[in-house]
VOPA-663777 format. One record per residue (C-alpha): residue number from 1; residue in one letter; x, y, z. Coordinates in nm, 3 decimals, always signed. Example, Ala and Ser with C-alpha at 12.3 -4.5 7.8 and 13.67 -1.06 7.14 Angstrom:
<recs>
+-----+------+---------+---------+---------+
| seq | type |      px |      py |      pz |
+-----+------+---------+---------+---------+
|   1 |    A |  +1.230 |  -0.450 |  +0.780 |
|   2 |    S |  +1.367 |  -0.106 |  +0.714 |
+-----+------+---------+---------+---------+
</recs>
This chain:
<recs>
+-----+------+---------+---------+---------+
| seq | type |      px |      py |      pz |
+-----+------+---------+---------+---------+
|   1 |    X |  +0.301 |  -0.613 |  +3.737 |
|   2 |    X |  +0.555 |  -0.652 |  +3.412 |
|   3 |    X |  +0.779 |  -0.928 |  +3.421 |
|   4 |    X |  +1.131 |  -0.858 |  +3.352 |
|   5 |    X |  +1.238 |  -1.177 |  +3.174 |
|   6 |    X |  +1.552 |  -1.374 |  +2.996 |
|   7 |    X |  +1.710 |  -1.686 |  +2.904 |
|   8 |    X |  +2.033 |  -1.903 |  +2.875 |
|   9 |    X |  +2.057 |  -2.280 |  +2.709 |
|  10 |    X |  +2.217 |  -2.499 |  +2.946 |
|  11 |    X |  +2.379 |  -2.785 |  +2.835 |
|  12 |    X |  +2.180 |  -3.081 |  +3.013 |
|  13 |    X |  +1.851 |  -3.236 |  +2.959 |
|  14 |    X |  +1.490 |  -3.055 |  +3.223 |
|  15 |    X |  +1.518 |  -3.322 |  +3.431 |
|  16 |    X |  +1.869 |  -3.244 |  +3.516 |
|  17 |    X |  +1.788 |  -2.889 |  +3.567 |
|  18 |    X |  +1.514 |  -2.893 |  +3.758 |
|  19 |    X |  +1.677 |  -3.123 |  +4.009 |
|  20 |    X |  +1.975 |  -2.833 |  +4.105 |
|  21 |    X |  +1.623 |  -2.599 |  +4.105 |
|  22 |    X |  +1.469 |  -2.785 |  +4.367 |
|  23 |    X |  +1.760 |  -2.834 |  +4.559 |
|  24 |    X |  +1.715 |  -2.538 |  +4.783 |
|  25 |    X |  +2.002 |  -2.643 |  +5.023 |
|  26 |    X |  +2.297 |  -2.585 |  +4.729 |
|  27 |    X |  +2.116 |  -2.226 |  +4.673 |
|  28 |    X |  +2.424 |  -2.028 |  +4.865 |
|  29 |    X |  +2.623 |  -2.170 |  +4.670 |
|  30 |    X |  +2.585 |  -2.114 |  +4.342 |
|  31 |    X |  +2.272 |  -1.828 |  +4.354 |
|  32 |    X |  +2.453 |  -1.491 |  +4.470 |
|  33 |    X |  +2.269 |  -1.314 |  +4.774 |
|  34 |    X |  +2.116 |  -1.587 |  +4.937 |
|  35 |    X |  +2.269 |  -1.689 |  +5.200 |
|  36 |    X |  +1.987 |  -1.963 |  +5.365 |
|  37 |    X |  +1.717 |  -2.150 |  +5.167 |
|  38 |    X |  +1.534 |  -2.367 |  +5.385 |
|  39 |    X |  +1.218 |  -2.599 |  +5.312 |
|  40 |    X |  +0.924 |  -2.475 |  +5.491 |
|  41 |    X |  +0.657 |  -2.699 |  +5.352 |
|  42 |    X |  +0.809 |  -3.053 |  +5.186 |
|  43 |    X |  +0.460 |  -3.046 |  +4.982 |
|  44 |    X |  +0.483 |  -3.413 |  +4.871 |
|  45 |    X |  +0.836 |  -3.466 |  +4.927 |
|  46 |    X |  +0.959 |  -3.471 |  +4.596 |
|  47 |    X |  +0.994 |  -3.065 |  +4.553 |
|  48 |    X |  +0.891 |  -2.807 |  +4.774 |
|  49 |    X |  +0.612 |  -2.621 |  +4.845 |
|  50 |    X |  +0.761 |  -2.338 |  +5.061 |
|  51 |    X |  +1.094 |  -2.215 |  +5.148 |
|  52 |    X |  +1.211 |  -1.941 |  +5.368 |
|  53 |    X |  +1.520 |  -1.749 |  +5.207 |
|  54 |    X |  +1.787 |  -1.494 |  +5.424 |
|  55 |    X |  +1.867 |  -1.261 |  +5.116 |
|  56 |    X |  +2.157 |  -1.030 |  +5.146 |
|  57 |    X |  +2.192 |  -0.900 |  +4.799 |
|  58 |    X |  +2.275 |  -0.538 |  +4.835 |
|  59 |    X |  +2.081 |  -0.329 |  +4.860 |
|  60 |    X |  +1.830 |  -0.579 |  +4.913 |
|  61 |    X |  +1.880 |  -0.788 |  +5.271 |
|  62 |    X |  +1.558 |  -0.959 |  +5.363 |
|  63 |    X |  +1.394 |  -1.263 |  +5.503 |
|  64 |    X |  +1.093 |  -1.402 |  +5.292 |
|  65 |    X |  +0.909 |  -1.740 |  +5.175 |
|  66 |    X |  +0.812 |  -1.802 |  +4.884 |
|  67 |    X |  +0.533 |  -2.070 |  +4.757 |
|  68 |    X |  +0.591 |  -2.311 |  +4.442 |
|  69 |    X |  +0.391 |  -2.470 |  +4.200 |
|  70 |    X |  +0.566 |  -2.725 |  +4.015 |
|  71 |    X |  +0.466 |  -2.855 |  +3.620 |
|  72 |    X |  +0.688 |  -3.170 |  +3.631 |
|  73 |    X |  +1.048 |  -3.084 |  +3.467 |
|  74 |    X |  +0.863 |  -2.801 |  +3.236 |
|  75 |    X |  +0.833 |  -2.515 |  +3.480 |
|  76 |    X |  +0.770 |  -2.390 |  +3.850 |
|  77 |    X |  +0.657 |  -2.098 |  +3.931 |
|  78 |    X |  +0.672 |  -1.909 |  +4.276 |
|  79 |    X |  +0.482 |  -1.637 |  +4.455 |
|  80 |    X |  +0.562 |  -1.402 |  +4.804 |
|  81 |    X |  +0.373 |  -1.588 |  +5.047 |
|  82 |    X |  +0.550 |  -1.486 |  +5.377 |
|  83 |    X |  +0.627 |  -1.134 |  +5.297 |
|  84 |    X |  +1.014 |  -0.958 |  +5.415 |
|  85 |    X |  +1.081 |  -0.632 |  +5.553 |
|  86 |    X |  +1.149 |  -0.465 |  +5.189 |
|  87 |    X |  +1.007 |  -0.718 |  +4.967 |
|  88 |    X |  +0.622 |  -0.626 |  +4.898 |
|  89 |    X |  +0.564 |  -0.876 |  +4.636 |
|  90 |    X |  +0.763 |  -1.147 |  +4.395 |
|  91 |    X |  +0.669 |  -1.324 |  +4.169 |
|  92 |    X |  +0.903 |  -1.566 |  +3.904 |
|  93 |    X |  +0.926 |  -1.895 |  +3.714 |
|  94 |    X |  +1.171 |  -2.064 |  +3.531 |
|  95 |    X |  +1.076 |  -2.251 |  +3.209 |
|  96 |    X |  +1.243 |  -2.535 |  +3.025 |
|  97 |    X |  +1.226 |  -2.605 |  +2.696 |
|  98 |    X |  +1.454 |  -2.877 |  +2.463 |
|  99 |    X |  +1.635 |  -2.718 |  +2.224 |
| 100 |    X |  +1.750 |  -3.070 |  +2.141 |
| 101 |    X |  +1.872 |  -3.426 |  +2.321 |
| 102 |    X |  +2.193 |  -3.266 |  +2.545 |
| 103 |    X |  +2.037 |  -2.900 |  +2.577 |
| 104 |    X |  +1.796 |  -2.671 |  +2.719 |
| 105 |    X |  +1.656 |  -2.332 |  +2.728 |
| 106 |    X |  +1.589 |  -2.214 |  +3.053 |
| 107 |    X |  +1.370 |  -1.902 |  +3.041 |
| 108 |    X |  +1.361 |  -1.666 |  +3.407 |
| 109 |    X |  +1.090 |  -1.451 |  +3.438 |
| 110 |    X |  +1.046 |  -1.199 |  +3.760 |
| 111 |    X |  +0.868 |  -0.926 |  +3.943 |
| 112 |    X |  +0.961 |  -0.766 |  +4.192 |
| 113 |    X |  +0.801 |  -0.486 |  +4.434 |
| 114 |    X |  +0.997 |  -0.324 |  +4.727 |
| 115 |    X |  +0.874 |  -0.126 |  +4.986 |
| 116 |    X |  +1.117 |  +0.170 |  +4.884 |
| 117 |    X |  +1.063 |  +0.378 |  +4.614 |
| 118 |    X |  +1.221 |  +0.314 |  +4.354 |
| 119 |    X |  +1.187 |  +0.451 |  +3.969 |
| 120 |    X |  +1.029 |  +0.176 |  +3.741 |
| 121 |    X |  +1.344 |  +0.209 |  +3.490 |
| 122 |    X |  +1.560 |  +0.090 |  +3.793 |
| 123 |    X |  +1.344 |  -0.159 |  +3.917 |
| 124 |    X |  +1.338 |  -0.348 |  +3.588 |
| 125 |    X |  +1.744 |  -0.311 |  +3.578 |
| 126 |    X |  +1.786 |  -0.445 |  +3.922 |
| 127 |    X |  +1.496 |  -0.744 |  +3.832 |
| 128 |    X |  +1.750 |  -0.781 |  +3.499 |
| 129 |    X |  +2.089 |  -0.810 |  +3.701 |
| 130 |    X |  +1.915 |  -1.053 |  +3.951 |
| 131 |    X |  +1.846 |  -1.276 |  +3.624 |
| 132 |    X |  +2.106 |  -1.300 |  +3.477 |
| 133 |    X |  +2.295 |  -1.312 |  +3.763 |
| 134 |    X |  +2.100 |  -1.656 |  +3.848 |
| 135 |    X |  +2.078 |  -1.764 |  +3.483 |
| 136 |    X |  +2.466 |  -1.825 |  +3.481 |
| 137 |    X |  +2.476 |  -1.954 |  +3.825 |
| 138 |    X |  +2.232 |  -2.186 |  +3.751 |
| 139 |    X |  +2.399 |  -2.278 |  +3.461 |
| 140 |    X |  +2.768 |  -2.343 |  +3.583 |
| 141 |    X |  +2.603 |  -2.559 |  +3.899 |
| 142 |    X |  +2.434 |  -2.778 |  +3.638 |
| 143 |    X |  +2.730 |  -2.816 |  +3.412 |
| 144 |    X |  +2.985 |  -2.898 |  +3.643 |
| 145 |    X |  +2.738 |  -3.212 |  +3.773 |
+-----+------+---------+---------+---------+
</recs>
């Protein structure tokens, strides 16, 4: 499955970053569409393993969880493990890299499968829009910490 990815540099240090990532309770309000994120599984306690979203991003309006695997304040990944009524499959990580001592490039990468049809070309466009859409979510959330 391609990955439809892009990036934004935020001006904050990982750590900082990956803190308003993992806080899946501030997600409706700053990440368009979702309008629950709830923690499933705790996994340690420190960041998630499994959270349980209520998406309603037409034309998209779904309940799903998805798993994480976390690499410290360098990247998390996630995976479909509770699958939705349109969502097939999704898979997406963000990763951080220091561009230097007050900034960071965050780097979104996602697939997506629905159970409608839908033409590959428009698929990637809607993947694109749900980036970048994010991307500058995330970003205004951190900067305004």
């Amino acid at each position: 499955m391609a990955r439809t990815t892009s990036d934004i540099v935020i001006d904050a240090p990982a750590a900082t970053i990956m803190d308003v990532i993992a806080d899946f309770g501030s997600y409706p309000g700053w990440a368009t569409g979702v309008k629950a994120a709830d923690v499933v599984d705790a996994g340690d306690g420190s960041r998630a393993k499994q959270v349980h979203f209520i998406l309603d991003a037409t034309p998209i309006r779904d309940e799903y969880d998805l798993g994480y695997t976390w690499d410290g304040n360098t990247s998390v990944s996630w995976s479909l493990v509770e699958k939705g009524s349109m969502l097939k499959s999704m898979d997406g990580a963000y990763i951080l890299e220091p561009v230097d001592d007050s900034s960071t490039r965050v780097t979104y990468q996602l697939a997506v499968d629905v159970s409608i049809p839908l033409l590959g070309m428009l698929k990637r466009k809607a993947e694109k829009v749900i980036i970048d859409t994010a991307l500058k979510g995330l970003k205004k959330q951190v900067e305004a910490l």
